[in-house]
Biopython code that builds the backbone (N, CA, C, O; Angstrom):
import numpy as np
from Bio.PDB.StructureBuilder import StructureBuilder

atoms = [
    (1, "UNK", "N", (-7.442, -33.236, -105.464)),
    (1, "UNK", "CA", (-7.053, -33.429, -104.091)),
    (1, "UNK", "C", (-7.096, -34.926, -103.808)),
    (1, "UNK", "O", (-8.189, -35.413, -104.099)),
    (2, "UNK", "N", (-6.019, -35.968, -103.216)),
    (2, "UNK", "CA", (-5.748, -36.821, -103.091)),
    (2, "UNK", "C", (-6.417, -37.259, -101.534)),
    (2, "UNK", "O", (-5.817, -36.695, -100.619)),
    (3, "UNK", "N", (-7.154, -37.848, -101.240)),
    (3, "UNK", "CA", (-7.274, -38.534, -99.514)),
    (3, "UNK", "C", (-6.977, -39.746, -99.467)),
    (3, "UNK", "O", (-7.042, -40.508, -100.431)),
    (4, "UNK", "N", (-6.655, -40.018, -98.443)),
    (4, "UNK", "CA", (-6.445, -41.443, -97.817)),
    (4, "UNK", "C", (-6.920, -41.305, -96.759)),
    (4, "UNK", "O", (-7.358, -40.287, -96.223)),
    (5, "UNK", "N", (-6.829, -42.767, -96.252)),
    (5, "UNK", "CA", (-7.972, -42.661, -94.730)),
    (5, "UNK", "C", (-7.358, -43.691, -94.447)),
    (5, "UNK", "O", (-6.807, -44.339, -95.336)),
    (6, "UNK", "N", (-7.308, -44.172, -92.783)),
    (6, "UNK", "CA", (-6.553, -45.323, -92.628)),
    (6, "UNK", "C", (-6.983, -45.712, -91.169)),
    (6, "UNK", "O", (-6.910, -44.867, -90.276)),
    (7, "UNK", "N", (-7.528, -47.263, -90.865)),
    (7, "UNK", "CA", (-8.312, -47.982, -90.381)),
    (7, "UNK", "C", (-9.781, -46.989, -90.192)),
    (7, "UNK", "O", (-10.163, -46.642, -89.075)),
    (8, "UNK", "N", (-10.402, -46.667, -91.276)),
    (8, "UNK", "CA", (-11.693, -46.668, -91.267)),
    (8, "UNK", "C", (-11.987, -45.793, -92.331)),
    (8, "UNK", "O", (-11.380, -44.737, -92.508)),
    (9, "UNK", "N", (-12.968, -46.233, -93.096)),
    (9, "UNK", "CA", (-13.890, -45.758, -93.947)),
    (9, "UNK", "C", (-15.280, -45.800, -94.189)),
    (9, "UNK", "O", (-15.950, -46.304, -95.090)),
    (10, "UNK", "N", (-15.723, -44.773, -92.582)),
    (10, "UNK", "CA", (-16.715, -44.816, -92.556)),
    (10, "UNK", "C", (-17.336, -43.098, -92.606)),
    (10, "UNK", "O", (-16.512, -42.191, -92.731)),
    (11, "UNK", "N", (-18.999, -42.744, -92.484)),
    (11, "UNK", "CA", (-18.937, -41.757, -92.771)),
    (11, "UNK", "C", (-18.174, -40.552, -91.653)),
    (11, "UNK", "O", (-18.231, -39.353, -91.924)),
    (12, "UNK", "N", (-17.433, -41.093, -90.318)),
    (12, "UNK", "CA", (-16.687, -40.235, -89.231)),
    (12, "UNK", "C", (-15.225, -39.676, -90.545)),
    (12, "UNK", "O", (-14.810, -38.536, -90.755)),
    (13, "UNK", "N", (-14.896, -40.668, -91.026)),
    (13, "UNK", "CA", (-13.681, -40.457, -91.733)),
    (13, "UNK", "C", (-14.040, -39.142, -93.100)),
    (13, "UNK", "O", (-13.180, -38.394, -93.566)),
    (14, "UNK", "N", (-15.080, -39.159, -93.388)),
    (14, "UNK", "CA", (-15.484, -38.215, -94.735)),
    (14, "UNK", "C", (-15.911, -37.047, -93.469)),
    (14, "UNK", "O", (-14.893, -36.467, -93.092)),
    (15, "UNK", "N", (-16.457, -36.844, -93.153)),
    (15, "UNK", "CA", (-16.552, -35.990, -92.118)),
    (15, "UNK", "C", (-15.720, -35.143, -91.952)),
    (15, "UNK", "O", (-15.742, -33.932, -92.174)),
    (16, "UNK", "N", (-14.744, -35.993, -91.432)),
    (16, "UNK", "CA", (-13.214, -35.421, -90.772)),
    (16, "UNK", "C", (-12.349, -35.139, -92.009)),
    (16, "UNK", "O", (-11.253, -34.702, -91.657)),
    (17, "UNK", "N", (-12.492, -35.254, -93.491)),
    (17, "UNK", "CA", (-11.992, -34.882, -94.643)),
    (17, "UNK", "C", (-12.814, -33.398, -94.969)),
    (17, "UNK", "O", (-12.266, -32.321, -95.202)),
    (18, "UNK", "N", (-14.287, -33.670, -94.914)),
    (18, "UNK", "CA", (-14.897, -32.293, -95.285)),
    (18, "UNK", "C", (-14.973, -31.350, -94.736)),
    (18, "UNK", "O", (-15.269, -30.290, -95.287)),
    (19, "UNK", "N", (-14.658, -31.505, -93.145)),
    (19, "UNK", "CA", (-14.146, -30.512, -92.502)),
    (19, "UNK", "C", (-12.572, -29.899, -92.324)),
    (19, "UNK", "O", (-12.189, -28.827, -91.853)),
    (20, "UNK", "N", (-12.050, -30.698, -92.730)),
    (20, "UNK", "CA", (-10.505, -29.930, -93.514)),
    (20, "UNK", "C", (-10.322, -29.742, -94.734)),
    (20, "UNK", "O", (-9.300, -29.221, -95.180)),
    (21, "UNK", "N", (-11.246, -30.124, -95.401)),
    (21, "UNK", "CA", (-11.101, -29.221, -96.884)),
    (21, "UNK", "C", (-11.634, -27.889, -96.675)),
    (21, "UNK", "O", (-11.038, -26.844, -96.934)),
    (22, "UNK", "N", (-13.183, -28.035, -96.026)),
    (22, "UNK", "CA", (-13.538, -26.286, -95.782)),
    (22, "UNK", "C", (-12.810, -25.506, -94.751)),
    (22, "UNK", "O", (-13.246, -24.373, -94.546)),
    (23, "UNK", "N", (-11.455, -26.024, -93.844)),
    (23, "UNK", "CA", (-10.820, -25.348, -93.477)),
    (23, "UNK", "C", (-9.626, -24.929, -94.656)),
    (23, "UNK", "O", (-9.152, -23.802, -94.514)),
    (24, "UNK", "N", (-9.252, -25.523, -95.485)),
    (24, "UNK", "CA", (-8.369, -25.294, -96.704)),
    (24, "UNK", "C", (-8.743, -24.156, -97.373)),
    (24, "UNK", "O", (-7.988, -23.184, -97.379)),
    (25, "UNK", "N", (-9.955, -24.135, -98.021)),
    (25, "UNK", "CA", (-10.692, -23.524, -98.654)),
    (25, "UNK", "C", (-10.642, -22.054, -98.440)),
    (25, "UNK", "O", (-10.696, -21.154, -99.278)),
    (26, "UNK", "N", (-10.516, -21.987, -96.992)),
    (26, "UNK", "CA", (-10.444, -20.359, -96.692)),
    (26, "UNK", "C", (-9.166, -20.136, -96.532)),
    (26, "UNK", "O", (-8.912, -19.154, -95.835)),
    (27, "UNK", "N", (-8.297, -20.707, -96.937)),
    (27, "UNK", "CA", (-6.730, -20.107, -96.863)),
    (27, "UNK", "C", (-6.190, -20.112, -98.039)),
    (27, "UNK", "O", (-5.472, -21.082, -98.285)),
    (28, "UNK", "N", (-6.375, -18.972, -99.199)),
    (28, "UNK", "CA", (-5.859, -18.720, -100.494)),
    (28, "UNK", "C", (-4.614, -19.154, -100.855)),
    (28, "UNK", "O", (-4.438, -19.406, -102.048)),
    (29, "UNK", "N", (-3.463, -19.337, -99.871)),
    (29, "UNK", "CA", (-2.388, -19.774, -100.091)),
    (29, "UNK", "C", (-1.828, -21.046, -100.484)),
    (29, "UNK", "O", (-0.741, -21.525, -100.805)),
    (30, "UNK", "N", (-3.581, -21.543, -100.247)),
    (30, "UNK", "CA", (-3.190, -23.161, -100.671)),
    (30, "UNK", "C", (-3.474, -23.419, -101.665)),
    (30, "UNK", "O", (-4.647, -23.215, -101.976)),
    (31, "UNK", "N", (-2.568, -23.982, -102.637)),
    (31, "UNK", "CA", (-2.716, -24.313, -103.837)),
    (31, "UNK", "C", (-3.902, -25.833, -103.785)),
    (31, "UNK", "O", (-3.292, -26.879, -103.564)),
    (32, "UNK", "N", (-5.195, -25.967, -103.936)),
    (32, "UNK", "CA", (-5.728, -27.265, -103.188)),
    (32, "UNK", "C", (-5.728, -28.245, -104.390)),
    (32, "UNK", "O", (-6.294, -29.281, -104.042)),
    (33, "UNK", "N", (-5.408, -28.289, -105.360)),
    (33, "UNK", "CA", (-5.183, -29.146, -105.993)),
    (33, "UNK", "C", (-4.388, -30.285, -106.458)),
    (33, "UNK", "O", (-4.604, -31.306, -107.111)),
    (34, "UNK", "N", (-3.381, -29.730, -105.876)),
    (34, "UNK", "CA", (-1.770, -30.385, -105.209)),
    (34, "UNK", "C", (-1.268, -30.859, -103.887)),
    (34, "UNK", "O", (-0.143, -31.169, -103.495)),
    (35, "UNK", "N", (-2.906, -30.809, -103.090)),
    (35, "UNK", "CA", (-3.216, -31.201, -101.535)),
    (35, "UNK", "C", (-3.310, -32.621, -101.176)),
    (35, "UNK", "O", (-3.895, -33.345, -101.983)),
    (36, "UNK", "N", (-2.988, -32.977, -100.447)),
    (36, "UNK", "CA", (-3.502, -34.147, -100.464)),
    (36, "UNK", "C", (-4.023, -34.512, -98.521)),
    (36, "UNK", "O", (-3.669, -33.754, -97.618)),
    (37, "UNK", "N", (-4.592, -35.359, -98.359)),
    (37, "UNK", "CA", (-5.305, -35.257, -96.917)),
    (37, "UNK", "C", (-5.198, -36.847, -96.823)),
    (37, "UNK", "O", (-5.592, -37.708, -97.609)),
    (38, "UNK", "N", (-4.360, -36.979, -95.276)),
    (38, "UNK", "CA", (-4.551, -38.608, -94.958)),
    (38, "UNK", "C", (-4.766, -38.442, -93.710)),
    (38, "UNK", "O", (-4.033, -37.606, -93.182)),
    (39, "UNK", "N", (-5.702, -39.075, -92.891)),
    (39, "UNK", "CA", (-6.175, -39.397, -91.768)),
    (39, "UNK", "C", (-6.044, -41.014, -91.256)),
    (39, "UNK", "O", (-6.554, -42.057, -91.665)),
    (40, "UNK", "N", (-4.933, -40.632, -89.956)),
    (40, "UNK", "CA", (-4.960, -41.680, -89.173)),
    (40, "UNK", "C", (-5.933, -41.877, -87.808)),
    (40, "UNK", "O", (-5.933, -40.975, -86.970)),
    (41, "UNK", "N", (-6.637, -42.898, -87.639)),
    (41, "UNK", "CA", (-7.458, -42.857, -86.772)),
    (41, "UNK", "C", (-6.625, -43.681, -85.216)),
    (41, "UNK", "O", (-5.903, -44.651, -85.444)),
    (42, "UNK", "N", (-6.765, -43.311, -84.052)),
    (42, "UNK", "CA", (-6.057, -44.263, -83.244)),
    (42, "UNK", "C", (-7.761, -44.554, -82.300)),
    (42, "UNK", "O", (-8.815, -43.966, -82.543)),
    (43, "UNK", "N", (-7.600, -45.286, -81.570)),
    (43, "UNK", "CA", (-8.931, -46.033, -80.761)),
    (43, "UNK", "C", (-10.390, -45.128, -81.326)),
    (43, "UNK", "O", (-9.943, -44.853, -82.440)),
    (44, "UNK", "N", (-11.159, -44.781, -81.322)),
    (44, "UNK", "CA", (-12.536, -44.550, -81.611)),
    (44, "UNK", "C", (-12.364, -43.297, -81.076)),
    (44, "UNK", "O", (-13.408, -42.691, -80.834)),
    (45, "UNK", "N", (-11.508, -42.841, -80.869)),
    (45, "UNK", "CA", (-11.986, -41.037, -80.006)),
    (45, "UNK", "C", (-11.024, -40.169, -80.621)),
    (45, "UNK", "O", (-11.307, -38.973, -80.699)),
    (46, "UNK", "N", (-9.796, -40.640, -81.125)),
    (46, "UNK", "CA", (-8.649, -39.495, -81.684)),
    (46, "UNK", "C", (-8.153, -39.714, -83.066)),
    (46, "UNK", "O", (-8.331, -40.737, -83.727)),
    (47, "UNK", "N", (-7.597, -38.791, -83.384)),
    (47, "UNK", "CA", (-7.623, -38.974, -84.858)),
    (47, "UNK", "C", (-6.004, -38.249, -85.342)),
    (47, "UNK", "O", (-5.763, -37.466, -84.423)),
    (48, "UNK", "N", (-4.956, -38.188, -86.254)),
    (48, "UNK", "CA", (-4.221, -37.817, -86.500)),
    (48, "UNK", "C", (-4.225, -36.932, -87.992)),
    (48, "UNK", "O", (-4.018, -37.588, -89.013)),
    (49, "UNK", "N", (-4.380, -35.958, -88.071)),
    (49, "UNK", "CA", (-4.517, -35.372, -89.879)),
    (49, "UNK", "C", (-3.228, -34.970, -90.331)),
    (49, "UNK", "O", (-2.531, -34.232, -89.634)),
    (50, "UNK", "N", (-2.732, -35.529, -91.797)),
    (50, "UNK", "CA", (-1.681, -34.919, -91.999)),
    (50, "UNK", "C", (-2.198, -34.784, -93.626)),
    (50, "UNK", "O", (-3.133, -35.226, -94.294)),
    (51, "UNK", "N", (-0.965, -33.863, -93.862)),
    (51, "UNK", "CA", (-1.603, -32.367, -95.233)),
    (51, "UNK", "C", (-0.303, -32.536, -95.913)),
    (51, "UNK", "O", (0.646, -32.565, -95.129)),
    (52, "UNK", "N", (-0.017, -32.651, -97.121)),
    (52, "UNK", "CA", (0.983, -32.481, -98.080)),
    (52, "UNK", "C", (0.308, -31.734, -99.132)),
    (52, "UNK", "O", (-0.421, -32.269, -99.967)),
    (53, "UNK", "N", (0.553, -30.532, -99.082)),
    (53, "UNK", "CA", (0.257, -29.401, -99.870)),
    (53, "UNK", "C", (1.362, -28.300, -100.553)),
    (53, "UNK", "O", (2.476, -27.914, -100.200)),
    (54, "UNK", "N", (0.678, -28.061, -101.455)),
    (54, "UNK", "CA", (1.610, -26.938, -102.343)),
    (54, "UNK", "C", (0.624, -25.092, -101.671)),
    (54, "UNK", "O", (-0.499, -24.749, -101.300)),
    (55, "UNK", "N", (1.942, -24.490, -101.882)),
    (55, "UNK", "CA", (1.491, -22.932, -101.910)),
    (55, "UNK", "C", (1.582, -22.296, -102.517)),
    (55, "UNK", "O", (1.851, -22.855, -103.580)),
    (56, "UNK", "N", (1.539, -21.199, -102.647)),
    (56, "UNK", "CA", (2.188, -19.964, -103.598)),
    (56, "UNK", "C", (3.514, -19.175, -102.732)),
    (56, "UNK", "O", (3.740, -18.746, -101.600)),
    (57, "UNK", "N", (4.047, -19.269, -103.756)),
    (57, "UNK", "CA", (5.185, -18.563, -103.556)),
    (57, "UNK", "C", (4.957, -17.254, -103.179)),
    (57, "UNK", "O", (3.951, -16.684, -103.601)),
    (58, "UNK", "N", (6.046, -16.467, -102.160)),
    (58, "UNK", "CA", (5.555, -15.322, -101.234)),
    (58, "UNK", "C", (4.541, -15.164, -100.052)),
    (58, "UNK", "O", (4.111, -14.115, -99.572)),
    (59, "UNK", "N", (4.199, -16.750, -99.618)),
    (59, "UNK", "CA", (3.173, -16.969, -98.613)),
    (59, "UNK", "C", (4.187, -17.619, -97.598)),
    (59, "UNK", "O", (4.832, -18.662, -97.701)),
    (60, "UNK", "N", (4.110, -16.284, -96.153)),
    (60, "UNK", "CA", (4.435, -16.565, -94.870)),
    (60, "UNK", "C", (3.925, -18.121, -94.446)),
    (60, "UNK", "O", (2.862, -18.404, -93.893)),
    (61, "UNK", "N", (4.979, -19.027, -94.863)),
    (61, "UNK", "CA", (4.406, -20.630, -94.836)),
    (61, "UNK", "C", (4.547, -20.941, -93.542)),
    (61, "UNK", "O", (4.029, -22.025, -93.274)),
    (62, "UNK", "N", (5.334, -20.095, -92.140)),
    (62, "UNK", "CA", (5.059, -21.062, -90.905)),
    (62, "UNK", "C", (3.664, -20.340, -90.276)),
    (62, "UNK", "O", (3.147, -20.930, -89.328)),
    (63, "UNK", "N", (2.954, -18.948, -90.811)),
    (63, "UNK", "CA", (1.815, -18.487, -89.831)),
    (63, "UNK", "C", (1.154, -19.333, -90.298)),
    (63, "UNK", "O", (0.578, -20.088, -89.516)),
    (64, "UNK", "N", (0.932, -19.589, -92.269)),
    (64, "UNK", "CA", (0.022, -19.912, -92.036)),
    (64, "UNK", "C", (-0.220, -21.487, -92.085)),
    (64, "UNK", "O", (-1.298, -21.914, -92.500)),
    (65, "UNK", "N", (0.723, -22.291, -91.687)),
    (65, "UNK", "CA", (0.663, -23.821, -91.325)),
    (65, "UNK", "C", (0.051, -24.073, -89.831)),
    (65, "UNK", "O", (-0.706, -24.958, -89.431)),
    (66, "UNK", "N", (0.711, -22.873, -89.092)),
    (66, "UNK", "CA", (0.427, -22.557, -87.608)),
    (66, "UNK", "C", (-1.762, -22.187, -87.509)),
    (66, "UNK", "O", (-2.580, -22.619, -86.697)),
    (67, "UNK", "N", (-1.899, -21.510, -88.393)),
    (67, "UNK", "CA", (-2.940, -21.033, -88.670)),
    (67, "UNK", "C", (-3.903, -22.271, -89.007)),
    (67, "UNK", "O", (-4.905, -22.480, -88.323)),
    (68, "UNK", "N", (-3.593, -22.987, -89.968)),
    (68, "UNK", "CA", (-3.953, -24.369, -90.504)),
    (68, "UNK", "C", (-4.480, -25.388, -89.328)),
    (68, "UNK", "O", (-5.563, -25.938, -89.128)),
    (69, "UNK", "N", (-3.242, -25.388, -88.657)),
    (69, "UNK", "CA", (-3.500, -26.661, -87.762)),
    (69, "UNK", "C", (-4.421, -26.212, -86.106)),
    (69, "UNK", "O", (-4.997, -27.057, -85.422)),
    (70, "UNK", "N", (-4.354, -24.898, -85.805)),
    (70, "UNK", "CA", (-5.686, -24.618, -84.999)),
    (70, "UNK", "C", (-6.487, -24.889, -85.349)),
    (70, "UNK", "O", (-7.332, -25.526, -84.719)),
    (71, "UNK", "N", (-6.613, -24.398, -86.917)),
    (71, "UNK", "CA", (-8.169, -23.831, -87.221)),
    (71, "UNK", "C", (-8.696, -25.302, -87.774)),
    (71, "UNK", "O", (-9.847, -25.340, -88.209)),
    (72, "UNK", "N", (-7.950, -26.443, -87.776)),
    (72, "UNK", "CA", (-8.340, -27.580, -88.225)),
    (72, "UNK", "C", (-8.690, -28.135, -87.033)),
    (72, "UNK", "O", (-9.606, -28.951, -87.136)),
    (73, "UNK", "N", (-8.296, -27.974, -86.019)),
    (73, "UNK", "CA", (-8.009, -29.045, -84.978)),
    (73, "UNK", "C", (-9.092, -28.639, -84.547)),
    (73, "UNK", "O", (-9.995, -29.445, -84.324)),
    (74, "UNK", "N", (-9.276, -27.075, -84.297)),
    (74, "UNK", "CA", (-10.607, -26.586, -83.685)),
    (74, "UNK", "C", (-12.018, -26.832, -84.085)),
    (74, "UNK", "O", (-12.963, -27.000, -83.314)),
    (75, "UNK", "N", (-12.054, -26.832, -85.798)),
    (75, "UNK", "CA", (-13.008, -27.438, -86.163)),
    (75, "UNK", "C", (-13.886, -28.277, -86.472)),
    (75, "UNK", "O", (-15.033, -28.206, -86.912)),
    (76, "UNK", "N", (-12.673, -29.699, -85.964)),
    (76, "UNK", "CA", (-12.896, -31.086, -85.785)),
    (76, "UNK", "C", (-13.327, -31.411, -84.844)),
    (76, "UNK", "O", (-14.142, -32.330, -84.763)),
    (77, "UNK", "N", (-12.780, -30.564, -83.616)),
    (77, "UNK", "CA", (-13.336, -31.080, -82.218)),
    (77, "UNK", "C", (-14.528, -29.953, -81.901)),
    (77, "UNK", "O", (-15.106, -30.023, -80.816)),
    (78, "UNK", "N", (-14.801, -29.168, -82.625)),
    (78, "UNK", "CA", (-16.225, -28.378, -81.980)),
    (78, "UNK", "C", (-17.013, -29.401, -83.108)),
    (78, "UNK", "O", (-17.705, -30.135, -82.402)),
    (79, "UNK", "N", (-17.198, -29.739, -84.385)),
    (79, "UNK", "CA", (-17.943, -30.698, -85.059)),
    (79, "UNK", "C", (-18.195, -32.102, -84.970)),
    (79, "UNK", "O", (-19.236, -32.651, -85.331)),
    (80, "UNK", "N", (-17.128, -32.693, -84.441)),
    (80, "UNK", "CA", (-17.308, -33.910, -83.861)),
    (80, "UNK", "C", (-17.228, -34.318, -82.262)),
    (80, "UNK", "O", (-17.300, -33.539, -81.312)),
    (81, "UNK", "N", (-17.064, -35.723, -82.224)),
    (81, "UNK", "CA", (-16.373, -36.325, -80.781)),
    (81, "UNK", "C", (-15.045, -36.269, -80.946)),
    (81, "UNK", "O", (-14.374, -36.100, -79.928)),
    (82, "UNK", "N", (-14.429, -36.381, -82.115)),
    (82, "UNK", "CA", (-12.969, -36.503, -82.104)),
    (82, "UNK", "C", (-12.157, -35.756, -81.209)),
    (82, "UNK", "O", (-12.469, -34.669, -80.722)),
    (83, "UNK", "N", (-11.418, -36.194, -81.071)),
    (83, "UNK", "CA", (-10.476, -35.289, -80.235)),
    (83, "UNK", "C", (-9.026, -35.450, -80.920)),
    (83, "UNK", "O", (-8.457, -36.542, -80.921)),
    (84, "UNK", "N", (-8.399, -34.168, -81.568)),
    (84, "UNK", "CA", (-7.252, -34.203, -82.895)),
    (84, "UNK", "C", (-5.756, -34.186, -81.894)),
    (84, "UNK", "O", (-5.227, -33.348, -81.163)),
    (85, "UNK", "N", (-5.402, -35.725, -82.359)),
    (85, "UNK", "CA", (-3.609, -35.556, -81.564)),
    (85, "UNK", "C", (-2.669, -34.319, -81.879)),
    (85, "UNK", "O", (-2.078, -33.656, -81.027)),
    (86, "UNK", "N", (-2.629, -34.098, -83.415)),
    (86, "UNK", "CA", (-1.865, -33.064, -84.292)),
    (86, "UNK", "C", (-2.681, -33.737, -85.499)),
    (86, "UNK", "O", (-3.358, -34.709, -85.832)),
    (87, "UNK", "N", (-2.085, -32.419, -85.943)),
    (87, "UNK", "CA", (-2.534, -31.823, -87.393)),
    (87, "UNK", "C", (-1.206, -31.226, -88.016)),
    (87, "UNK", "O", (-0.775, -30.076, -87.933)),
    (88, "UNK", "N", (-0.659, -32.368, -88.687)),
    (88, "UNK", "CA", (1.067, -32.637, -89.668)),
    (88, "UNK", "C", (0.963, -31.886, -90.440)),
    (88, "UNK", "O", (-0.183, -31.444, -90.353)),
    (89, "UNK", "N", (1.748, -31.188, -91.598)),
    (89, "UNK", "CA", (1.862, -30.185, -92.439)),
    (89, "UNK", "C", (2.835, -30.043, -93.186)),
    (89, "UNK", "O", (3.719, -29.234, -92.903)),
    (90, "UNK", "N", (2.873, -30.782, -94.268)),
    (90, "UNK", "CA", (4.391, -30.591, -94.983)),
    (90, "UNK", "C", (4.022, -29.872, -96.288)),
    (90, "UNK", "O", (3.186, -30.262, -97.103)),
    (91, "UNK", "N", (4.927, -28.531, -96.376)),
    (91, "UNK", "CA", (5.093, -27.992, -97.789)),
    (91, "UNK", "C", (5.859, -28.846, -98.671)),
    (91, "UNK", "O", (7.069, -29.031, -98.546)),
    (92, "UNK", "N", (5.048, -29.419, -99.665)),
    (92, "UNK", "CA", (6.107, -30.080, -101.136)),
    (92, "UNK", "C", (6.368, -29.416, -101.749)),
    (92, "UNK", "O", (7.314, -29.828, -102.420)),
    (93, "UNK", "N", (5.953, -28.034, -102.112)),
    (93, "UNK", "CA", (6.168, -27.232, -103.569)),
    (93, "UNK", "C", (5.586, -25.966, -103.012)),
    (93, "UNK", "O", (4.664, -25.673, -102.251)),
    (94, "UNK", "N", (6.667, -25.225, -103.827)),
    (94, "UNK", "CA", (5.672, -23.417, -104.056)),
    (94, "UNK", "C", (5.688, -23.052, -105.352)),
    (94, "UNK", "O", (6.761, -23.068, -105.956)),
    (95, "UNK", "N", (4.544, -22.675, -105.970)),
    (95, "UNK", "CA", (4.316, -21.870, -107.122)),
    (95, "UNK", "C", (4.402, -20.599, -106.837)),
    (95, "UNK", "O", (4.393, -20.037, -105.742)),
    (96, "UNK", "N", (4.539, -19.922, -108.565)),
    (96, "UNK", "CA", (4.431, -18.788, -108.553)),
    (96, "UNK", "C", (3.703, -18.694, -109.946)),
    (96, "UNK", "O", (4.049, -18.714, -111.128)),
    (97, "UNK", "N", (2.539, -18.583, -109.246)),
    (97, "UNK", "CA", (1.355, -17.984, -110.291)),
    (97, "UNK", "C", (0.300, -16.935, -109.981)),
    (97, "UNK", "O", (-0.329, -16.743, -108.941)),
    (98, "UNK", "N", (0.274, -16.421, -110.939)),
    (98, "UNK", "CA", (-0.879, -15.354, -110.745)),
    (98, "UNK", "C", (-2.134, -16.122, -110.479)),
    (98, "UNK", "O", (-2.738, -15.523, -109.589)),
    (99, "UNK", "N", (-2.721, -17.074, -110.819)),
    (99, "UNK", "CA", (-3.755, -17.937, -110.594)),
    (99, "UNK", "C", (-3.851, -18.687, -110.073)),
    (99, "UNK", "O", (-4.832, -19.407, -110.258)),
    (100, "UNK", "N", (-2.543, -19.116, -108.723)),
    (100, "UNK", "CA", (-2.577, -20.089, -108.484)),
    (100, "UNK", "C", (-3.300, -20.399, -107.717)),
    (100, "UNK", "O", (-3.381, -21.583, -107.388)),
]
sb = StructureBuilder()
sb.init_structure("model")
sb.init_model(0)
sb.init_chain("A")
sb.init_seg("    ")
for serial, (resi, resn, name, xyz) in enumerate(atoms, 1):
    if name == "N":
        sb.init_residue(resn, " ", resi, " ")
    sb.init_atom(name, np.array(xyz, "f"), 0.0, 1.0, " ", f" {name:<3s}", serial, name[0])
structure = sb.get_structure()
């Protein structure tokens, strides 16, 4: 899994990564190895997350992007101060693996 972080690398920024990976984590459809996570920060209170991820093929990709970006946004702002502008979401790839 690839991150970037951008104007800050401090521990708010790992934070705001480990709480969207364990939102990843519970959505099987994501292939997380082919994920990648960049966080833009704007003034000290909001934050922008965007996701370039792979899925599996046969996965309803707008519920569960739709699904993604609540359950991210929600979990950032009940865990932190942040307050999340959006939460971006681009499919690059779908597999089709039994393991994927």
């Amino acid at each position: 899994m690839a991150v970037r972080l951008k104007k800050r690398s401090d521990v708010a920024s790992i934070t705001l990564i480990t709480i969207t990976m364990m939102c990843l984590h519970e959505h099987e459809e994501v292939v997380l190895p082919d994920t990648s996570i960049d966080i833009f920060f704007r003034d000290n209170e909001c934050c922008t997350v965007f996701l370039k991820m792979t899925m599996k093929y046969g996965t309803n990709i707008v519920h569960v992007c739709e699904k993604l970006q609540k359950h991210i946004k929600e979990e950032i702002e009940a865990m932190t101060n942040f307050t999340v502008d959006c939460v971006n979401i681009a499919v690059q790839n779908l597999v089709y693996r039994k393991n994927a």
